[in-house]
N, C-alpha and C positions, 0 to 999 in steps of 0.2 A: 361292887366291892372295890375299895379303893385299893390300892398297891403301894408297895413301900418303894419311896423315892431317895437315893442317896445321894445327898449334897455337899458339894466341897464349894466354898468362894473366897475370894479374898476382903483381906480387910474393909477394904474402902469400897465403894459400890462397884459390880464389875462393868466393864463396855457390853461386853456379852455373854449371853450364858449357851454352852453346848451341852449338848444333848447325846448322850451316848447312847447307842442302839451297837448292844454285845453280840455278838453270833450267836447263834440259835443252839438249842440242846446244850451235852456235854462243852462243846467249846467255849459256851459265855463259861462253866468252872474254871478253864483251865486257861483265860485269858484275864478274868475279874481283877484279881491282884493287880497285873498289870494297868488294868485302868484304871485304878483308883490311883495308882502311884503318875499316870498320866492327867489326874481330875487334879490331883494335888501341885504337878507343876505348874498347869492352865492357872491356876489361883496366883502364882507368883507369876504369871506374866499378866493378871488381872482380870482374868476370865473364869466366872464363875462355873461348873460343872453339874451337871445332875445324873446318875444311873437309875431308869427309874428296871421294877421286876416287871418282867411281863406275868399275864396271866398265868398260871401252870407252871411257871419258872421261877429259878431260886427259892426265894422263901415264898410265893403267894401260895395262898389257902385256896385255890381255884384249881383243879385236875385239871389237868394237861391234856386228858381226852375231852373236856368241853371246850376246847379253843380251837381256834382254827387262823390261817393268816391271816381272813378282814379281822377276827378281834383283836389280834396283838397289831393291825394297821391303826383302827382307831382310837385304843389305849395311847400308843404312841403318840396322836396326833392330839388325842384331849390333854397329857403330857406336856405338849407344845403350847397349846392355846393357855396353859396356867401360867407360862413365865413371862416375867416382864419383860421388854427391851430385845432386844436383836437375839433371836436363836439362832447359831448355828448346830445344824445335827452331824454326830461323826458315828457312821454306821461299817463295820466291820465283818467281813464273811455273810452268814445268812443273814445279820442283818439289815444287810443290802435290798432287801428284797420286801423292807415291810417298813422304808423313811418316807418312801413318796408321800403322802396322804396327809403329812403335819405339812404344817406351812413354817416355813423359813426361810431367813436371811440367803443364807447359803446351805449348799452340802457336802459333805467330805467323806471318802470311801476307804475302807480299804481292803486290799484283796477279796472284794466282790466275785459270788458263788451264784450262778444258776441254782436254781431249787430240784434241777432234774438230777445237775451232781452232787447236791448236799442229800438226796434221798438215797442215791448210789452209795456213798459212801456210809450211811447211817445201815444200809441193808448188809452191806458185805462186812461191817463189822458182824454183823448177827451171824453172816452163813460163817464166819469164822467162830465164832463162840458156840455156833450149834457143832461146827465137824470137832469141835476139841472135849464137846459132850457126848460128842458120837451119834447125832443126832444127822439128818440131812436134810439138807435145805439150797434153795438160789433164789438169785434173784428173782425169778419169774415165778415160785410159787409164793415168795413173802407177796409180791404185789399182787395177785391173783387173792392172798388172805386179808391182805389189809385193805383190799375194796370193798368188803364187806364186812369188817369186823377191825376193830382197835388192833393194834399189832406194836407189840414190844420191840424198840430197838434201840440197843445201847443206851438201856436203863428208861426210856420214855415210850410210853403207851400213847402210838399217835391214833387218832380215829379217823376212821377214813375220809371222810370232807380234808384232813391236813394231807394224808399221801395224794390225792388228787390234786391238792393245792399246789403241792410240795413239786411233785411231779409234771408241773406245764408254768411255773412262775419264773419271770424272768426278772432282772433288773431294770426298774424303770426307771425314764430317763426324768431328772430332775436339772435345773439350772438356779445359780452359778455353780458348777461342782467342779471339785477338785476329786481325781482318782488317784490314788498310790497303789504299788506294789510293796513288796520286801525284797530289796537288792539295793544298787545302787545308783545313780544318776538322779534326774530335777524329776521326775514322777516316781521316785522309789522311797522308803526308808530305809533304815538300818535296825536289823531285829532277826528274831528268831520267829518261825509259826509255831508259835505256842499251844495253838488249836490243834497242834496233829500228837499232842505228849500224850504220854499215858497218864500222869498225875501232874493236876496244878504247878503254874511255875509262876517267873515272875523273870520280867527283863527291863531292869532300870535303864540302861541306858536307849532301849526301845520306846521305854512311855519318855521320856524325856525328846526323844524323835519327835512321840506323833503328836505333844502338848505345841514343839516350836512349831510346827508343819502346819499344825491348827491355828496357832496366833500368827503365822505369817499369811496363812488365806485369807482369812479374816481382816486383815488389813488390806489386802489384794482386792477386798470387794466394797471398799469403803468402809467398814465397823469399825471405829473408833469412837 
């Protein structure tokens, strides 16, 4: 089943097109806005942009409990192999953890997450929403439930093949890449983590960051 691909380019043909891979779960909500507004400056620096949905996420008609990280690796990477001309991929938070497998120009990170602490963090939201239900839970019995059964966390029903995935996946190493943080100096941006809100935001002078950061690597590796 194919996937809805969001495209922004500019006028004139671009030199390159990048490729955005959003953070995983809840945080691609609460970053999206952002990128689009970051897909839209890339266009006036010439570089065309794509968001495409992974399986199970945003709008795909695909459950979320039949995915697993090789499917949203090789979505991605069949994603890559459809555009023309030089890709570069720009992967943020979890999805740092599912760009290796497309082939590209370059690659650009940022604040890249282990998968052992993006499952921490997706759990403890839960044993927090469970003690405010009056419920109990920790971490050690959701992982104990969700190796054998789907388990609901912060809105998403992962199935156990993704907690196992989730729980031992590192960032692999890819070249040319460029890493950022959020702060300041020549490896930082400037921006807020939009991923830790409770509701959708948006930080214009942040996508206008990671849009320059992206057209200046980009020429850093040759793509003109």
């Amino acid at each position: 089943m194919a996937e809805h691909i969001f495209r922004i380019a500019p006028d004139d043909a671009p030199r390159a097109t990048v490729l955005f891979v959003p953070p995983l779960f809840e945080e691609a909500n609460r970053t999206r806005r952002t990128l689009v507004l970051a897909m839209r400056a890339l266009a006036r620096l010439g570089l065309a942009a794509v968001l495409p949905d992974l399986p199970g996420q945003n709008e795909s008609l695909v459950p979320l409990v039949e995915t697993d990280l090789g499917r949203w690796q090789a979505s991605l990477a069949e994603v890559a192999a459809t555009i023309d001309g030089p890709v570069i991929i720009a992967s943020l938070r979890g999805g740092t953890l599912i760009d290796h497998r497309a082939s590209a120009a370059a690659w650009w990170r940022l604040a890249p997450i282990g998968g052992a602490s993006l499952l921490r963090t997706l759990m403890r939201a839960r044993v927090a929403a469970d003690r405010e239900a009056g419920l109990t839970s920790s971490l050690d019995s959701l992982q104990a439930e969700g190796a054998t059964a789907p388990l609901l966390l912060a809105g998403n029903l992962l199935p156990p093949a993704m907690m196992g995935q989730l729980g031992s996946a590192d960032v692999e190493p890819v070249a040319p890449l460029r890493t950022v943080t959020l702060g300041s100096g020549a490896d930082a941006i400037a921006g807020t983590p939009l991923w830790l809100r409770a509701e959708p935001g948006e930080d214009g002078a942040m996508a206008e960051a990671i849009a320059a950061d992206i057209a200046a690597w980009s020429q850093t590796c040759g793509i003109s």
